[in-house]
MIKOL-222125 format. One line per field, with one value per atom (N, C-alpha, C, O, CB): residue in one letter; atom name; x, y, z. Coordinates in Angstrom, 1 decimal. Each point is the difference from the previous one (the first is absolute). Glycine has a CB too. Layout:
// MIKOL-222125
res = c(A_...) $
atom = c(CA_...) $
X = c(X_...) $
Y = c(Y_...) $
Z = c(Z_...) $
***
This chain:
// MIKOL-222125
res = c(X_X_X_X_X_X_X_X_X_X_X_X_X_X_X_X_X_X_X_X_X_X_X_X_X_X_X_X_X_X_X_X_X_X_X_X_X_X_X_X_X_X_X_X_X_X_X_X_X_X_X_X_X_X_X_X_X_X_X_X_X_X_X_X_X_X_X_X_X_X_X_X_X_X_X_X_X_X_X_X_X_X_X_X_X_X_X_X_X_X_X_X_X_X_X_X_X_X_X_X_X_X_X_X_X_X_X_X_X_X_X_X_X_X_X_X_X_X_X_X_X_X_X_X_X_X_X_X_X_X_X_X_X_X_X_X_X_X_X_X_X_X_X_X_X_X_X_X_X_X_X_X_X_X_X_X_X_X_X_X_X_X_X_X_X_X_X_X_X_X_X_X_X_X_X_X_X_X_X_X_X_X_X_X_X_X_X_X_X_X_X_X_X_X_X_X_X_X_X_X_X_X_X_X_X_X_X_X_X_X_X_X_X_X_X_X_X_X_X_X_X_X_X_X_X_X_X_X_X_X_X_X_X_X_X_X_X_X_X_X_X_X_X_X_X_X_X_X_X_X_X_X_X_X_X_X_X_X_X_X_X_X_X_X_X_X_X_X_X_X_X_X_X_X_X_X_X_X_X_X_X_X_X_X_X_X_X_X_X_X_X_X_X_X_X_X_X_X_X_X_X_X_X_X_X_X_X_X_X_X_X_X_X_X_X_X_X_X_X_X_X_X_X_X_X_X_X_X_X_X_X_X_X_X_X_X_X_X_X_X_X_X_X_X_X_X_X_X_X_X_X_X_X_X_X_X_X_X_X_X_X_X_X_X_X) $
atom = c(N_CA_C_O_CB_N_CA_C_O_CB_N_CA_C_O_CB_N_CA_C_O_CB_N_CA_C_O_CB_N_CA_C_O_CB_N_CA_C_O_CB_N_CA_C_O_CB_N_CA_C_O_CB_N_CA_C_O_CB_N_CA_C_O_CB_N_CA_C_O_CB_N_CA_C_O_CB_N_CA_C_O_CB_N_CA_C_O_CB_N_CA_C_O_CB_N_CA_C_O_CB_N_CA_C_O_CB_N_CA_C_O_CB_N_CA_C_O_CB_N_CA_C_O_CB_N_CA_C_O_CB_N_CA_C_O_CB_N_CA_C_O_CB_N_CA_C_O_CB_N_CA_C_O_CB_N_CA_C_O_CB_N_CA_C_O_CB_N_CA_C_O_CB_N_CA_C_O_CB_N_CA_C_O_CB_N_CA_C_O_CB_N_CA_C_O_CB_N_CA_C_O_CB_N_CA_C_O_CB_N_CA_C_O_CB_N_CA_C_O_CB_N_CA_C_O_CB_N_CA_C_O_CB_N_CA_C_O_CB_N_CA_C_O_CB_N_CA_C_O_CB_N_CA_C_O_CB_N_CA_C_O_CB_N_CA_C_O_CB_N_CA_C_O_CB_N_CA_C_O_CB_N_CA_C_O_CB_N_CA_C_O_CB_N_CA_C_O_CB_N_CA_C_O_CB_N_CA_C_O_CB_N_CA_C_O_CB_N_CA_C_O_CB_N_CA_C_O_CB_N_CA_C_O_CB_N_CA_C_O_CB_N_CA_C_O_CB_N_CA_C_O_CB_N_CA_C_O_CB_N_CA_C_O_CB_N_CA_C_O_CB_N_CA_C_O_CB_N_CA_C_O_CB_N_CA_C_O_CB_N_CA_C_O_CB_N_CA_C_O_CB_N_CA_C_O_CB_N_CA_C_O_CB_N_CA_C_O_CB_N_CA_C_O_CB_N_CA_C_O_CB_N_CA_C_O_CB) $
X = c(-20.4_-1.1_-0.3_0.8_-0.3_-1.8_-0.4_0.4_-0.5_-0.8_1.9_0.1_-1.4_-0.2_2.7_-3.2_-1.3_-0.7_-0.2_0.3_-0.6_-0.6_-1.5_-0.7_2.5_-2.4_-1.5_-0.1_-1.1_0.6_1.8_-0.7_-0.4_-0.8_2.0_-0.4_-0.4_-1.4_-0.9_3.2_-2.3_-1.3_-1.2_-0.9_2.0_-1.0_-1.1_-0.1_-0.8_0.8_0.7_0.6_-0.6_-0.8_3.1_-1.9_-0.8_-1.8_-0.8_3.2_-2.5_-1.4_-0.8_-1.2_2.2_-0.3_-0.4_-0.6_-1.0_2.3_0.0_0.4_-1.1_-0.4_3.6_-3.3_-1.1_-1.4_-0.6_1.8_-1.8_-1.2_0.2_-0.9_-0.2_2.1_0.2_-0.2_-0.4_2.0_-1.3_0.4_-0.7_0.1_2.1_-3.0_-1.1_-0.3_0.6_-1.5_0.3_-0.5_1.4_-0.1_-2.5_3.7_1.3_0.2_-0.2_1.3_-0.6_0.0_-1.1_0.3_0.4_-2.2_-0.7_0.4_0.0_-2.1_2.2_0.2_1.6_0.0_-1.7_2.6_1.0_0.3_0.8_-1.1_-1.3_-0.2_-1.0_-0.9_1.6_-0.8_-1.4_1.0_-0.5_-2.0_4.0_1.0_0.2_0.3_-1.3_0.8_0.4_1.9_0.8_-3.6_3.0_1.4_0.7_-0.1_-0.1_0.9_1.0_0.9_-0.1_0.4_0.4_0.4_-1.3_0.3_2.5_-3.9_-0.7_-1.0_-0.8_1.3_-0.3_-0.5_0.6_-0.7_0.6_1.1_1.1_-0.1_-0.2_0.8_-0.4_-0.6_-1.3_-0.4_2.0_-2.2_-1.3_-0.2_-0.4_-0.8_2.0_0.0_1.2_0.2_-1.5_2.2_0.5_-0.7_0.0_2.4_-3.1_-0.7_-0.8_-0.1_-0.3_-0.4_-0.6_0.3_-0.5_-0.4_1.8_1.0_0.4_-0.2_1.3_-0.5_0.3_-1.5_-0.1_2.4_-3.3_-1.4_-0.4_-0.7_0.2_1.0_-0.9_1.2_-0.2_-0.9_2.1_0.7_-0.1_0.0_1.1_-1.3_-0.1_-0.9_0.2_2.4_-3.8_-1.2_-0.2_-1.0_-0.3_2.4_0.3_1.0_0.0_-0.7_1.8_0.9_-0.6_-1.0_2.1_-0.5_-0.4_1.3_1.1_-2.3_0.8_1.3_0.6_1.1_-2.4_0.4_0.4_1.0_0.9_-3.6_2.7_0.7_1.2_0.9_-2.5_1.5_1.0_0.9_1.2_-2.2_0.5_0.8_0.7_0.8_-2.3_1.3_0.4_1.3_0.9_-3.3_2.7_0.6_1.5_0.0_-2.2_3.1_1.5_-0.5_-1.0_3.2_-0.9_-0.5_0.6_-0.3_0.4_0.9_0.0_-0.4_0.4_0.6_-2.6_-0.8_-1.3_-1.1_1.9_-0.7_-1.2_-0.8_0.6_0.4_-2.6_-0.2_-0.8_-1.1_0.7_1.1_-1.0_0.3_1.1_-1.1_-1.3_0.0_1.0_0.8_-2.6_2.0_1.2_-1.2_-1.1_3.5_-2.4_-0.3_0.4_1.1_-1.2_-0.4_1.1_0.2_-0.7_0.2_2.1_0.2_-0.5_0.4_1.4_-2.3_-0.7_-0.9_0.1_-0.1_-0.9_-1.1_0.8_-0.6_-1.3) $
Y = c(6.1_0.8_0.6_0.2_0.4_-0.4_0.7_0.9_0.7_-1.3_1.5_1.5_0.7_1.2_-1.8_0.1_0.4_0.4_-0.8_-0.7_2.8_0.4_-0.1_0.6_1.2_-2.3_0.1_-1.5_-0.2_1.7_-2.6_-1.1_-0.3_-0.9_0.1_2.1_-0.1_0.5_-0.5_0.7_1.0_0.8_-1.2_-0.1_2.7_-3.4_-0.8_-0.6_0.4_-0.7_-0.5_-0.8_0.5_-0.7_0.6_1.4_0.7_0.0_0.0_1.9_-1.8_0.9_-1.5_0.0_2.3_-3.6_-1.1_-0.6_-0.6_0.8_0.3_-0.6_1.1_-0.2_-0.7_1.7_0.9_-0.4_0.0_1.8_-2.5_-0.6_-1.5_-0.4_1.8_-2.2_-1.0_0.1_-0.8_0.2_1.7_0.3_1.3_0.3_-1.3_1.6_0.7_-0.5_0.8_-0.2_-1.7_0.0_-0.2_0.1_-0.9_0.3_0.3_1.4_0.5_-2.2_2.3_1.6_0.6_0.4_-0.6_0.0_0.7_-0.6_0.8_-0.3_-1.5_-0.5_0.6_0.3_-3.0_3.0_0.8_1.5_0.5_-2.0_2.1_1.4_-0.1_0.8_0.6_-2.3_-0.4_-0.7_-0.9_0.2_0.9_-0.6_-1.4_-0.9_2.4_-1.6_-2.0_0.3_0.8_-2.7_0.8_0.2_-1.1_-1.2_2.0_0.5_0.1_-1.8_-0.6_3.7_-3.3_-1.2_-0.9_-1.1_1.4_-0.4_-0.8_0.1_-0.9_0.2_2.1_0.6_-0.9_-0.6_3.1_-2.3_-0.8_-1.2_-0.3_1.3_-1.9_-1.4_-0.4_-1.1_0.8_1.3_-0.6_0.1_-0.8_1.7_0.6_0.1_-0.7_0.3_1.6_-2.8_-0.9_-1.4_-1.0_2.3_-1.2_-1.5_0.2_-0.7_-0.1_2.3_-0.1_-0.1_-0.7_1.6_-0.1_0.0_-1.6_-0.5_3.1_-3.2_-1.6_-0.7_-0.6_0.4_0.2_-0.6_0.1_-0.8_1.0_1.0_0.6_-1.1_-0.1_3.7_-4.1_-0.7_-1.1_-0.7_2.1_-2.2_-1.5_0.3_0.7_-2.1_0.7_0.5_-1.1_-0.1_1.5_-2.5_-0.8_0.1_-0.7_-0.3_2.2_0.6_0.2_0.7_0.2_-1.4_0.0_1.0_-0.4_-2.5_3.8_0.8_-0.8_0.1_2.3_-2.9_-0.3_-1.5_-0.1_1.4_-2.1_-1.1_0.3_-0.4_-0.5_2.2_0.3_0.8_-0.2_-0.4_1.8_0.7_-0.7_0.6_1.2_-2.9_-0.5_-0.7_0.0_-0.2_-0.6_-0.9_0.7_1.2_-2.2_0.5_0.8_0.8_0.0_-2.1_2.9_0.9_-0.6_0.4_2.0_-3.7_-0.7_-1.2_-0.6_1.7_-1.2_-1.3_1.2_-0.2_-2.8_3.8_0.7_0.3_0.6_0.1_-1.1_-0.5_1.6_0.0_-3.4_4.3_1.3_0.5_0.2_0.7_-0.9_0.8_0.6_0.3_0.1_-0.1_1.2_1.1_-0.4_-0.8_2.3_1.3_1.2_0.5_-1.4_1.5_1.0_1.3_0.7_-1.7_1.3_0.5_1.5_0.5_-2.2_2.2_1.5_-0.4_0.6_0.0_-1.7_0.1_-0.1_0.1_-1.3) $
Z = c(-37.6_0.1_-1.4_-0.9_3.3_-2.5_-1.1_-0.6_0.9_-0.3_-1.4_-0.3_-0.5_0.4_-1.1_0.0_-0.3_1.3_0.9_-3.0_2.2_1.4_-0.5_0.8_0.2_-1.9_-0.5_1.0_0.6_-3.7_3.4_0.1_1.5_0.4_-2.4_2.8_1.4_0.1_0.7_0.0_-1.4_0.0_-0.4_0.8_-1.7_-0.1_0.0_1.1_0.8_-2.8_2.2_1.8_1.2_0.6_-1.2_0.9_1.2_-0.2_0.9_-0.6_-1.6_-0.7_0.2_0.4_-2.8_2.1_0.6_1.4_0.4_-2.0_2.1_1.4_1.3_1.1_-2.2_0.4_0.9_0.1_1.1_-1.8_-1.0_0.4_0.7_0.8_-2.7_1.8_0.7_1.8_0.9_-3.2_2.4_1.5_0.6_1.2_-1.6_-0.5_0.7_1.2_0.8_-2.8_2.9_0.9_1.5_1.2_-3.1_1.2_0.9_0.5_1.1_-2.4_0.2_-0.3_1.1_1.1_-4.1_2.4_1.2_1.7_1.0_-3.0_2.0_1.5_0.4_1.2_-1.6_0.0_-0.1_0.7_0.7_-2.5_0.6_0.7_0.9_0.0_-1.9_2.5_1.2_1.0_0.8_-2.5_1.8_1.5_-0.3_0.9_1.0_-3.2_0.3_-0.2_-0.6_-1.3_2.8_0.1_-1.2_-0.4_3.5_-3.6_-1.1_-0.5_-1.0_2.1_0.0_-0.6_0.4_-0.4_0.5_0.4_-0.9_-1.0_-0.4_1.9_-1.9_-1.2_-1.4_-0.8_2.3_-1.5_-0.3_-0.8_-1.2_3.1_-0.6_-0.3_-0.3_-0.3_1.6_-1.0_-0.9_-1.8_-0.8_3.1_-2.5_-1.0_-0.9_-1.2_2.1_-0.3_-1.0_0.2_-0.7_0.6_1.4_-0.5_-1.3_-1.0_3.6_-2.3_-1.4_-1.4_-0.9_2.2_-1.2_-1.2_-0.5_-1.1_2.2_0.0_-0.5_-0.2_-1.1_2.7_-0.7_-0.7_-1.0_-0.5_1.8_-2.1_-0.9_-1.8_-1.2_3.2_-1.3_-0.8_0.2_-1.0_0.8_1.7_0.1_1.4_1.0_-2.4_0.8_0.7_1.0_0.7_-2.7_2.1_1.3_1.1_1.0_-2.4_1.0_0.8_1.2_0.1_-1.7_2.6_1.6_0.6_0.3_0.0_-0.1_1.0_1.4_0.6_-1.3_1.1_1.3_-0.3_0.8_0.6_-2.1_-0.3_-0.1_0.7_-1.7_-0.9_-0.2_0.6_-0.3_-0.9_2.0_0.8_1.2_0.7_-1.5_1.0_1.4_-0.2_0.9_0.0_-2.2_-0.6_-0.1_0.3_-1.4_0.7_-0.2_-1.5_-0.7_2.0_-1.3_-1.5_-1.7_-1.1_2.9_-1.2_-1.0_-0.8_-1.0_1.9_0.5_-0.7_-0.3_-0.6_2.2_-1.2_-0.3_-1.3_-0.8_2.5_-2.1_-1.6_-0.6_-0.5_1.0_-0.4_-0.3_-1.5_-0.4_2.9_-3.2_-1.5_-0.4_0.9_-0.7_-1.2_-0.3_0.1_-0.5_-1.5_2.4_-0.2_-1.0_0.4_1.6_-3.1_-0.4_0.8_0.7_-2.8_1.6_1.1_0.1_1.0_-0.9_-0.7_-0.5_1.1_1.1_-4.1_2.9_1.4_1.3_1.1_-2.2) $
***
């Protein structure tokens, strides 16, 4: 993990406009774990804009082909 705390702050300061419309469906009763999974499908789209969740989530977790993510997000 990072020690630098500016790099989460950018991170969050990111990840809020990425997910503004999660976030509101969130405080509007959308239920939480699939709050969730939408927001790392996005998060993975937004890196390999052919990532299919439904392929990869179904598959074991050691053929599974997902981006690296950093880990601050």
């Amino acid at each position: 993990m990072y020690l630098r705390q500016e790099v989460y702050q950018e991170a969050e300061e990111w990840l809020k406009v990425l997910l503004a419309d999660t976030i509101t469906e969130v405080e509007n009763e959308l239920d939480l774990v699939t709050a969730t999974e939408e927001a790392h499908t996005k998060i993975y789209r937004l890196i390999n804009p052919a990532f299919d969740p439904e392929v990869q989530f179904s598959i074991d977790t050691c053929y599974q082909d997902i981006s690296a993510v950093d880990m601050a997000v």
